[in-house]
N, CA and C of each residue as an Amber inpcrd file, in Angstrom:
protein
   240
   0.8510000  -1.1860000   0.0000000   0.0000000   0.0000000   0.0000000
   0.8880000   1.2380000   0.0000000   0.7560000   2.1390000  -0.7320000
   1.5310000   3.3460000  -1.0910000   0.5710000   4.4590000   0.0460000
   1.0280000   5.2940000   0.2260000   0.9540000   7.0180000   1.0690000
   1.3810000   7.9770000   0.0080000   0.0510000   8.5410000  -0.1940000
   0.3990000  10.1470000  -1.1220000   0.2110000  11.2090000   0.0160000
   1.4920000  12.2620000  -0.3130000   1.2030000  13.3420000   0.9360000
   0.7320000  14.6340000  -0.5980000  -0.2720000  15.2410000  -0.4510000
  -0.5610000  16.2180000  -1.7130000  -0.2470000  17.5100000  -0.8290000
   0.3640000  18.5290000  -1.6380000   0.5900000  20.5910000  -0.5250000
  -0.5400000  21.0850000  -1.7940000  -0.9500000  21.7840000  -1.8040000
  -2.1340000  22.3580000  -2.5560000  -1.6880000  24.0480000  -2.3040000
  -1.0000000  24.7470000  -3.5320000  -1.0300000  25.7880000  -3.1390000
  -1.3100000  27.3000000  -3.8890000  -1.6160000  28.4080000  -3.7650000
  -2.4630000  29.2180000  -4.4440000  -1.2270000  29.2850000  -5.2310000
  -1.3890000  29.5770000  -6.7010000  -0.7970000  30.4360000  -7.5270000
   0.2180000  31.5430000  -7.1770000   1.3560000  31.9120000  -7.2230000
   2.3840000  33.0410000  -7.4540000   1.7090000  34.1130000  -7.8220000
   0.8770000  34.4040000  -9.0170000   0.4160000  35.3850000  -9.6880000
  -1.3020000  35.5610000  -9.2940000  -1.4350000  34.8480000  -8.1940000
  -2.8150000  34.9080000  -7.7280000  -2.8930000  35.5350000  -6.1550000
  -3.9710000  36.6880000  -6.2870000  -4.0500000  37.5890000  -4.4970000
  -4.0260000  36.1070000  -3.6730000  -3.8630000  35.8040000  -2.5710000
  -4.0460000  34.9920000  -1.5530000  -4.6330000  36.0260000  -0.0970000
  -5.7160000  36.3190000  -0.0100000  -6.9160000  36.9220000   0.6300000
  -6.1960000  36.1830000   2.1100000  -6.6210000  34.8960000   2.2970000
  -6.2370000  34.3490000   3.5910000  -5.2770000  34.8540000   3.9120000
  -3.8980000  34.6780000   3.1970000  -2.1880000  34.9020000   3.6020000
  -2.2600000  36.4400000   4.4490000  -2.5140000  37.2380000   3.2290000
  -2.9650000  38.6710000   3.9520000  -3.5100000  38.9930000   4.8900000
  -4.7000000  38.1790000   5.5410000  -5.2540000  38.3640000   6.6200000
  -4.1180000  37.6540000   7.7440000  -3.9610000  36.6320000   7.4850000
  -2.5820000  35.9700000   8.5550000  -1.5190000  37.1410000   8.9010000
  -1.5250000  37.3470000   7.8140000   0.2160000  38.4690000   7.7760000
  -0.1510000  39.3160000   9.0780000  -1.2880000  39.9140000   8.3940000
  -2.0390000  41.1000000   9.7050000  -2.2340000  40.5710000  10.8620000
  -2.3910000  39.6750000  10.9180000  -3.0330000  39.3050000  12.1050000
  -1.5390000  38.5350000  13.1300000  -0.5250000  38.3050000  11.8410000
   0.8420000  38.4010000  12.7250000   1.3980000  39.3970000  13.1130000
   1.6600000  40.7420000  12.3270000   2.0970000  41.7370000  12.5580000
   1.2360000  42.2360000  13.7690000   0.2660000  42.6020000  13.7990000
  -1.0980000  42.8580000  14.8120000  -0.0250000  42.3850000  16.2420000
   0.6450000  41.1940000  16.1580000   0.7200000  40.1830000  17.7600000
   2.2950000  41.0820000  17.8080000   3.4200000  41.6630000  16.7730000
   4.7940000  41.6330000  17.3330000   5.2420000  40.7460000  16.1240000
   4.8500000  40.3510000  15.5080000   5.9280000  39.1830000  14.3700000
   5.9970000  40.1850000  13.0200000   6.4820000  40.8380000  13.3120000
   6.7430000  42.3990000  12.1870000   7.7340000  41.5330000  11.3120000
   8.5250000  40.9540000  11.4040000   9.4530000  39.9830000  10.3800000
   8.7210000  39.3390000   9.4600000   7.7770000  39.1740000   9.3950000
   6.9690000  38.3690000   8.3700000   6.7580000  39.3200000   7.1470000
   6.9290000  39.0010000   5.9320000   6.7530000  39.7900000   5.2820000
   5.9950000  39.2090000   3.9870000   5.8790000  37.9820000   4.1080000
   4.4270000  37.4750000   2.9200000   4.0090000  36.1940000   3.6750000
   2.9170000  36.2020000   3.4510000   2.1350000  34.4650000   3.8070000
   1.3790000  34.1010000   3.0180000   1.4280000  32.7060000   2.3990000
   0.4100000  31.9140000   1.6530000   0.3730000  31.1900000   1.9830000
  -1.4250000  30.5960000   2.1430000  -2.0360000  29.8880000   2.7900000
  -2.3030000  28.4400000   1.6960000  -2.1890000  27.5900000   2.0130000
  -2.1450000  26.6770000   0.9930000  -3.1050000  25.5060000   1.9950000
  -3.1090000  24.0270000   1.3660000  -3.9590000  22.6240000   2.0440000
  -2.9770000  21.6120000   1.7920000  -2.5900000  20.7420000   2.8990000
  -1.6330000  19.5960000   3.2120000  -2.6400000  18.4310000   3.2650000
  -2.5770000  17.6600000   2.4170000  -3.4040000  16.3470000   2.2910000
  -2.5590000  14.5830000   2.4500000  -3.0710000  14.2300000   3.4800000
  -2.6010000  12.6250000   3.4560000  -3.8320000  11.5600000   3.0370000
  -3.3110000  10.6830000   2.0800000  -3.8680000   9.7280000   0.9460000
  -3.2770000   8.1070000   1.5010000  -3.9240000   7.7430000   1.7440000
  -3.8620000   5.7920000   1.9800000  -3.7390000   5.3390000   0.8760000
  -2.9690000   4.6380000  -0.2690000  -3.8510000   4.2210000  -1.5800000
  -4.0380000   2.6430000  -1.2280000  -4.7430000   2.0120000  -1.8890000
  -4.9510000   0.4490000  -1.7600000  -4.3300000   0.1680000  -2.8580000
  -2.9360000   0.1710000  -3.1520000  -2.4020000  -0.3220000  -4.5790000
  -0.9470000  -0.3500000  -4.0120000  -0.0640000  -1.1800000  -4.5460000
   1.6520000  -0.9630000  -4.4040000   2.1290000  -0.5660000  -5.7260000
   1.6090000  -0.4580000  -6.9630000   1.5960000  -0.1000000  -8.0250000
   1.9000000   1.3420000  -8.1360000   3.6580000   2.1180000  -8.1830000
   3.3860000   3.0850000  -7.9660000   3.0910000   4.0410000  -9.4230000
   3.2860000   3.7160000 -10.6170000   2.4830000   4.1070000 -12.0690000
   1.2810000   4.2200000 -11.8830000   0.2130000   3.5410000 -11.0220000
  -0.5930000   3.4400000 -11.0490000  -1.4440000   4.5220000 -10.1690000
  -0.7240000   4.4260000  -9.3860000  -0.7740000   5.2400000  -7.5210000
  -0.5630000   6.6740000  -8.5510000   0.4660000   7.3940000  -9.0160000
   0.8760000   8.2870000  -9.6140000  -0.4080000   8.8110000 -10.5190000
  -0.8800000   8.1330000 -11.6820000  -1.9210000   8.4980000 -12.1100000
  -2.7020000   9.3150000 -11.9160000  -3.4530000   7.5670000 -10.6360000
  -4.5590000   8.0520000  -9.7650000  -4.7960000   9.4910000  -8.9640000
  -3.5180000   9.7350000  -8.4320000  -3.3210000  11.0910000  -7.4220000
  -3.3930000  11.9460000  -8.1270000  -2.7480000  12.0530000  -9.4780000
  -2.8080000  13.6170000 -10.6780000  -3.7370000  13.6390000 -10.7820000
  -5.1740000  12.7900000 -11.1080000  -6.2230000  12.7040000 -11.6060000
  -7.3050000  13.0590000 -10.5360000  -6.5160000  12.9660000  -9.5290000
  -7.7370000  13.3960000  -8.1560000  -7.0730000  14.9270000  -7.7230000
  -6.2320000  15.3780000  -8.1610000  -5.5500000  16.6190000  -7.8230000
  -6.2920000  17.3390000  -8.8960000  -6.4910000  17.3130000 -10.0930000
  -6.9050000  17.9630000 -11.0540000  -8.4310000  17.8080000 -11.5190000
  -8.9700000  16.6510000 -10.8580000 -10.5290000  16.7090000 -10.9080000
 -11.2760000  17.4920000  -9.2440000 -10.4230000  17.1290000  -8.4460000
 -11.2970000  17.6960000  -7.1980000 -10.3070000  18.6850000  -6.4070000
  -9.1360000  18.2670000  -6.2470000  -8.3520000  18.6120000  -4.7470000
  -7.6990000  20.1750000  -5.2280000  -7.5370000  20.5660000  -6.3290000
  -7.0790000  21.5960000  -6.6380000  -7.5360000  21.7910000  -7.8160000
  -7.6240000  23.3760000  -7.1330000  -8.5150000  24.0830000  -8.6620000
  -7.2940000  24.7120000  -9.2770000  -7.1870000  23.8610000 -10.2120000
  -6.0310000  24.2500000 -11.2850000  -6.0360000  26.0060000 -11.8760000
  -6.9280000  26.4950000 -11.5520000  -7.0010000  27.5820000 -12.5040000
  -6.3140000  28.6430000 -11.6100000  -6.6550000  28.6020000 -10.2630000
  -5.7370000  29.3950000  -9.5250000  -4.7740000  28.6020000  -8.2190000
  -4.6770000  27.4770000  -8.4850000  -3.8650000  26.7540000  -7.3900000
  -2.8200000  26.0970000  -8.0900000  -1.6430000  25.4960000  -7.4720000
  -0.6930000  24.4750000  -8.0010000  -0.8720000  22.9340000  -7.0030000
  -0.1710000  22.2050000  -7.6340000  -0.0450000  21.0230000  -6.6520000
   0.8870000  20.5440000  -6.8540000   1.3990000  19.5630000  -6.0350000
   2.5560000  18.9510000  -6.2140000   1.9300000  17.1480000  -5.0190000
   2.6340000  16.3580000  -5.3660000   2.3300000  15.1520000  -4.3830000
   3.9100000  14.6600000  -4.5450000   3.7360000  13.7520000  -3.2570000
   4.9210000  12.7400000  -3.4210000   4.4400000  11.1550000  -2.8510000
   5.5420000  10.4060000  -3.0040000   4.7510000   8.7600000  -2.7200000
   5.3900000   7.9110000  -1.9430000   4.7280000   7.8080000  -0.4880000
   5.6880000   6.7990000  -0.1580000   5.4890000   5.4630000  -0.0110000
């Protein structure tokens, strides 16, 4: 059985609304060193397969149909 870990994260060239509110809301506490935040989603995946061609597929195909909206997010996975 393979483990996909997926990071899901906004676009470079896309506002990140959340990050901005974090930033503020660090600076707000004393953490004035911060000077960008993006907020992204950390996903852990069980697969029922040892097949990792297969495992690989499967995960692009669930990253790009549901887990990330390609149009303003990136993704990346890895397999263990």
């Amino acid at each position: 059985m393979l483990k996909a870990t997926v990071y899901v994260t906004i676009k470079q060239s896309v506002l990140d609304p959340q990050g901005v509110a974090v930033q503020g809301a660090l600076h707000s506490m004393g953490f004035d060193e911060v000077s960008k935040v993006r907020v992204g989603k950390y996903l852990e995946l069980e697969l029922g397969t040892s097949d990792r061609a297969e495992a690989e597929r499967r995960v692009k195909a669930m990253c790009e149909k549901l887990l990330a909206n390609t149009v303003i997010e990136d993704y990346r996975y890895e397999l263990i």
